[in-house]
C-alpha positions as CSV (number, residue, x, y, z in Angstrom):
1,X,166.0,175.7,-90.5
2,X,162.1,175.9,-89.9
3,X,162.6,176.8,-86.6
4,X,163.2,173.0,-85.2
5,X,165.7,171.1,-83.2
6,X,165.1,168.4,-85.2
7,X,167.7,167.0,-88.1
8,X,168.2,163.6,-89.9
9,X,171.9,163.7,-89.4
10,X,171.1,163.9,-85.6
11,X,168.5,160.9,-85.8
12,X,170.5,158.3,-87.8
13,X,174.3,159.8,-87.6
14,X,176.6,161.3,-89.5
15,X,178.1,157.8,-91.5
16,X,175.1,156.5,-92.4
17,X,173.4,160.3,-93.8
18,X,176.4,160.5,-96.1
19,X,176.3,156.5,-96.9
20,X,172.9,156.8,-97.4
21,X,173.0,160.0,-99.5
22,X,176.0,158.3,-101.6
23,X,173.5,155.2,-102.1
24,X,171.0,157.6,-103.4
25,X,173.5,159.2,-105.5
26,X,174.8,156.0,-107.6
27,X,171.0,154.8,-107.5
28,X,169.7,158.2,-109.3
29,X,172.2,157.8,-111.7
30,X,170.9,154.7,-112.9
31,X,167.7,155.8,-113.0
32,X,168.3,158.6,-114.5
33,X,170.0,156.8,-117.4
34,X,166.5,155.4,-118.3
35,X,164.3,158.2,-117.4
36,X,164.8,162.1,-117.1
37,X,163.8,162.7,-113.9
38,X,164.8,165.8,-112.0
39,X,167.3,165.2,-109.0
40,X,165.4,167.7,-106.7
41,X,162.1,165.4,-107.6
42,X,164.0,162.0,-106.8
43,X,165.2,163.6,-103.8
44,X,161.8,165.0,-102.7
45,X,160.3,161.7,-103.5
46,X,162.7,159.9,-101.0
47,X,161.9,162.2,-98.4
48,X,158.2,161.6,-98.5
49,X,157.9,158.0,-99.1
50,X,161.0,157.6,-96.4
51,X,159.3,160.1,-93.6
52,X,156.9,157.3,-91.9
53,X,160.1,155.5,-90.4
54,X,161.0,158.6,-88.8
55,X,158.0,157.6,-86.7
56,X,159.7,154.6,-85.7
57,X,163.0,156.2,-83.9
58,X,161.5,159.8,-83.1
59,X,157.6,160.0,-82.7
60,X,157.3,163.5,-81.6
61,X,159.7,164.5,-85.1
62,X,156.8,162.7,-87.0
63,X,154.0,164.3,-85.5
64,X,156.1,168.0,-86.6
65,X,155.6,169.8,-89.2
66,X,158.4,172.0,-88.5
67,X,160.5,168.4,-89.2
68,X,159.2,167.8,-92.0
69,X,159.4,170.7,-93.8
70,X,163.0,171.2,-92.5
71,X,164.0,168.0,-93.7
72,X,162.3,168.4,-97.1
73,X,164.0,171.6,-97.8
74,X,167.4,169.7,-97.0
75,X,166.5,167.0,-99.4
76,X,165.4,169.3,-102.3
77,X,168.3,171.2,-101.7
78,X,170.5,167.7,-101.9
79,X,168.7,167.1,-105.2
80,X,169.3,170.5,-106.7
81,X,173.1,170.1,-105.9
82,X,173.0,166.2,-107.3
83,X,171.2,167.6,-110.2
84,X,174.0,170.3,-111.1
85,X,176.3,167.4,-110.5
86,X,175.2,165.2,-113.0
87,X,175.1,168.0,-115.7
């Protein structure tokens, strides 16, 4: 996607993506419960305020824009399948 190696799954591995996802899952739910916010926002929200660390393990991934907008459309496309999910 975007033209770019680059991939979460590949930075922090496959258990913790899907842990991490599954986290996000239950923790939307809550939130939702309170407030109607779109899925693909919550997801896209995580995505921006989560890229910095990125930085931390892959400095060159940071620095891409490819990256970044490859992982974004991953996460809104997470968010627009949560969202149909919680229909």
């Amino acid at each position: 996607m975007c033209r770019t190696s680059y991939s979460d799954v590949g930075l922090v591995g496959l258990p913790l993506h899907v842990a991490n996802g599954a986290l996000f899952g239950v923790v939307y739910h809550q939130v939702r419960r309170r407030r109607p916010v779109p899925a693909v926002v919550a997801a896209v929200v995580e995505h921006v305020s989560l890229w910095p660390l990125v930085a931390i393990m892959d400095p060159a991934a940071a620095r891409s824009v490819r990256a970044f907008a490859s992982s974004g459309l991953g996460h809104a496309t997470f968010g627009l399948v949560l969202g149909r999910l919680e229909r």
